[in-house]
C-alpha positions in Angstrom: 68.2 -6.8 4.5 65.8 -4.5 6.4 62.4 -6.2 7.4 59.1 -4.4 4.9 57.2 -2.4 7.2 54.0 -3.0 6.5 52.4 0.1 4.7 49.4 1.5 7.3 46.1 1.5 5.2 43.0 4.0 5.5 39.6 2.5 5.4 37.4 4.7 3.9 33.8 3.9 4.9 30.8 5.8 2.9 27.6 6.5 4.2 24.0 7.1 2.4 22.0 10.5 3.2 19.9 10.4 6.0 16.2 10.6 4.5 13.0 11.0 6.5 10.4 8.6 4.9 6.3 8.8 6.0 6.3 5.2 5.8 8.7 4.2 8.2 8.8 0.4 9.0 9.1 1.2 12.5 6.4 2.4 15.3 6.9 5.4 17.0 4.1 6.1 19.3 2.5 9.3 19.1 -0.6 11.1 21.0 -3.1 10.2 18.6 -1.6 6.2 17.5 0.5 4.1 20.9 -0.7 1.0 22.5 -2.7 2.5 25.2 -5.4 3.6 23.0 -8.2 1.1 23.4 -9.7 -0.8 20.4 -12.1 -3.7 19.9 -14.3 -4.4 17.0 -17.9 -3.3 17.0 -20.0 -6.1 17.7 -21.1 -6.4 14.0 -17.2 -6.3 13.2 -16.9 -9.2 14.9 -19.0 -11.3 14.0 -17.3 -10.6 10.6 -14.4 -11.5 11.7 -15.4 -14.5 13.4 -16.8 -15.5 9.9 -13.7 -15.3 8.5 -11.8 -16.3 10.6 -14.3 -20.0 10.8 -12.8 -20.7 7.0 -9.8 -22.0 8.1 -8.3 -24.3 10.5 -7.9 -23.2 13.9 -3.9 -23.9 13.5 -4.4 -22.0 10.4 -6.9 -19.1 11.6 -3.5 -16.4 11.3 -4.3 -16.5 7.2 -7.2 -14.1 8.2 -4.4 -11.4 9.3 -5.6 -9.8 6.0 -8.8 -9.5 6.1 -8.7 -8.6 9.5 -6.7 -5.5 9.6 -8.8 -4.1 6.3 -11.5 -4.6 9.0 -10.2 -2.7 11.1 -8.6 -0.2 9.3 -12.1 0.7 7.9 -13.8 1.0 11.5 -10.8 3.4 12.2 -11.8 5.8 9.6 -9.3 4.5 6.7 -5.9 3.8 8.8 -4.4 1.5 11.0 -3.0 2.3 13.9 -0.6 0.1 16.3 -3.9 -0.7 18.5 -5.5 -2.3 15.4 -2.5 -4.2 14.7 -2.6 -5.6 18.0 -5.8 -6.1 18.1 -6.0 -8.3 15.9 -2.7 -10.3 16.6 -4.5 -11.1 20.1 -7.6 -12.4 18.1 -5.7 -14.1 16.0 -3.3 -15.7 18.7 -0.6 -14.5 17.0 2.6 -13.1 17.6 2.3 -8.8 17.1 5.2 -8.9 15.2 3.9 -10.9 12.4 0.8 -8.8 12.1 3.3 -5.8 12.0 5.3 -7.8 9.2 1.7 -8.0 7.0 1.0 -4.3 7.9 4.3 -3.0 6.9 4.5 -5.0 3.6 1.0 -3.9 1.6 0.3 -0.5 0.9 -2.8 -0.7 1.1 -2.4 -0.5 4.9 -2.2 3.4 5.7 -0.1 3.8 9.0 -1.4 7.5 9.4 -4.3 9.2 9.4 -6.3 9.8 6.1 -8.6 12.4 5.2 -12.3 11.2 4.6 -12.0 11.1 0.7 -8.6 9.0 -0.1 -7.6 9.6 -3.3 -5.2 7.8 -5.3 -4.2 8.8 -8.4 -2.2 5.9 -10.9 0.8 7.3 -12.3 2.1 3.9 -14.0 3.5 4.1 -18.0 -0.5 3.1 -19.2 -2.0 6.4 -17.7 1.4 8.4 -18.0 1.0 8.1 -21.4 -2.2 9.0 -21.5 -1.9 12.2 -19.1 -2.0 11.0 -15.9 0.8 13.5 -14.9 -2.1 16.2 -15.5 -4.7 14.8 -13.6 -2.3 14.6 -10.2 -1.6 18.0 -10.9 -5.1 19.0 -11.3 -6.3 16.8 -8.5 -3.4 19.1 -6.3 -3.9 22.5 -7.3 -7.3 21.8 -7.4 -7.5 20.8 -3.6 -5.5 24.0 -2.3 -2.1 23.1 -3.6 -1.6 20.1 -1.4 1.3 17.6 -2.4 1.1 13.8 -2.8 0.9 12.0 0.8 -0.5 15.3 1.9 -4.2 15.9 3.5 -6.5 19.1 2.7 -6.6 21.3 6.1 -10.3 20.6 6.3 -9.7 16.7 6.7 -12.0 15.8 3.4 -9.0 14.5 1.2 -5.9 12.7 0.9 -4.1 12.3 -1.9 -1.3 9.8 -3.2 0.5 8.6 -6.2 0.1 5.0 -6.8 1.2 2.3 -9.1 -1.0 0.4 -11.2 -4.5 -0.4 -10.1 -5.3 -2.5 -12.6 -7.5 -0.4 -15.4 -5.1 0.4 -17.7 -7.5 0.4 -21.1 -9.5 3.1 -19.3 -6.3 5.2 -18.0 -6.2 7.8 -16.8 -7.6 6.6 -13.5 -7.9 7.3 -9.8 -9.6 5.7 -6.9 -10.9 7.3 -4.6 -12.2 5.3 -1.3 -13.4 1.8 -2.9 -14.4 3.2 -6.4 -12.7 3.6 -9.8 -13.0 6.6 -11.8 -11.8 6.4 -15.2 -11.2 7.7 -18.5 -10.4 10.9 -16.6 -9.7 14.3 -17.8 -9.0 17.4 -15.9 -12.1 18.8 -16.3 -13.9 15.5 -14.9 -11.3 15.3 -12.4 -12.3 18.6 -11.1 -16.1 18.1 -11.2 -15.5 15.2 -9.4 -13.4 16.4 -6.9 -16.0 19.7 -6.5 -18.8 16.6 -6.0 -17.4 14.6 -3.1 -16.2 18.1 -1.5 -20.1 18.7 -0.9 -20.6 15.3 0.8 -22.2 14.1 -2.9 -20.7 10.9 -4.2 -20.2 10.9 -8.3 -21.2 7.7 -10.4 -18.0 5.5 -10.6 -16.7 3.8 -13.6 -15.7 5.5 -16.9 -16.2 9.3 -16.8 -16.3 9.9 -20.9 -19.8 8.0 -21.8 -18.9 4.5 -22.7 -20.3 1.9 -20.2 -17.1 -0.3 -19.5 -13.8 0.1 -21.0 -15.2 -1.1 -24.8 -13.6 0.5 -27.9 -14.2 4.4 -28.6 -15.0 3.1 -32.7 -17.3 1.0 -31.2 -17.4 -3.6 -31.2 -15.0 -4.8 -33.2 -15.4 -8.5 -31.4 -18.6 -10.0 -29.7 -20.5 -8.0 -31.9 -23.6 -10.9 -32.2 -24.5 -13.5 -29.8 -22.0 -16.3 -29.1 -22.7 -19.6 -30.2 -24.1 -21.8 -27.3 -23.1 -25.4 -26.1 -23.6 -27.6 -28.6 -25.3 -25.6 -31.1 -22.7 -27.0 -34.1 -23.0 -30.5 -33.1 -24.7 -33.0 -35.5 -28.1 -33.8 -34.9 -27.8 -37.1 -33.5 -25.4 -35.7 -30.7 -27.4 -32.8 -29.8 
């Protein structure tokens, strides 16, 4: 009987689009971010630093990576750039590649330029639901009819979509720079915007009246004074 030939096989191998991201994990030097443009902290900068970095062991000091690189992101006007990250792997003593690890992990690191008002805008189910979809549209159009992860042509704003930042009972929310502004609506969203565009800064926090993020209907808890240490006890323990 005739030897089986073995039947020849194809291996079909599939591949994934190719997709150009803005937050690559990888450095590719460019004019304005490569390692030959100089940085140092400002003397004041690092004497903060050298706080910091005093709170820990000295074979512990690279747990001030951190702090460090927000640092220096803020001296270099709200991004960090491959010279801040090494930087502060030299003051650290650390290896560069584990300060690029930290910087390419946390969002909160920007690898590119920003404009001088960063704006992020939370888009998690809490302010969905409650119209945040309108305010990222009005913050857009409103700014020239930019797009997420764009900046405005006169360098004033960025603007992102972000996931939750944590004020979900005053939704919808943005941040812009360090500050919260809540309870938003696109009317507030546009006076706001209007405000920082002439160099004014408007009073964070919630933008409909209340103070913090207490009940529109008013207390319905804590409504008198809470009882103090003690103050039920029997006489003779008191």
């Amino acid at each position: 009987m005739a030897a089986l030939r073995p039947v020849a096989t194809r291996r079909c191998i599939s591949t994934s689009l190719s997709r150009r991201s803005d937050a690559l994990f990888v450095h590719r030097d460019t004019k304005y971010n490569n390692p030959k443009i100089q940085f140092e902290f400002t003397s004041d900068n690092l004497k903060k630093a050298q706080e910091i970095i005093s709170r820990y062991p000295p074979q512990y000091m690279k747990a001030a990576v951190i702090p460090l690189l927000d640092i220096g992101q803020r001296q270099n006007k709200g991004w960090t750039s491959i010279s801040v990250m090494n930087y502060v792997a030299k003051l650290l003593e650390m290896p560069p590649m584990r300060v690029y690890e930290v910087a390419t992990f946390y969002t909160m690191f920007n690898r590119e330029p920003i404009g001088e008002n960063f704006v992020q805008v939370c888009t998690t189910t809490p302010c969905m639901l409650r119209g945040s979809t309108e305010i990222l549209n009005t913050v857009c159009s409103h700014l020239g009819g930019i797009k997420p992860g764009a900046t405005t042509g006169d360098g004033k704003f960025t603007v992102i979509e972000v996931e939750c930042q944590g004020a979900c009972s005053n939704a919808p929310m943005m941040v812009v720079n360090d500050d919260f502004y809540e309870d938003l609506t696109p009317a507030t969203t546009k006076k706001m915007l209007d405000a920082f565009a002439k160099g004014e800064k408007p009073k964070p926090g919630p933008q409909s009246g209340r103070h913090t993020s207490e009940n529109s209907a008013g207390l319905t808890a804590l409504a008198t004074k809470p009882y103090g240490p003690g103050e039920f006890c029997t006489p003779e323990f008191r």
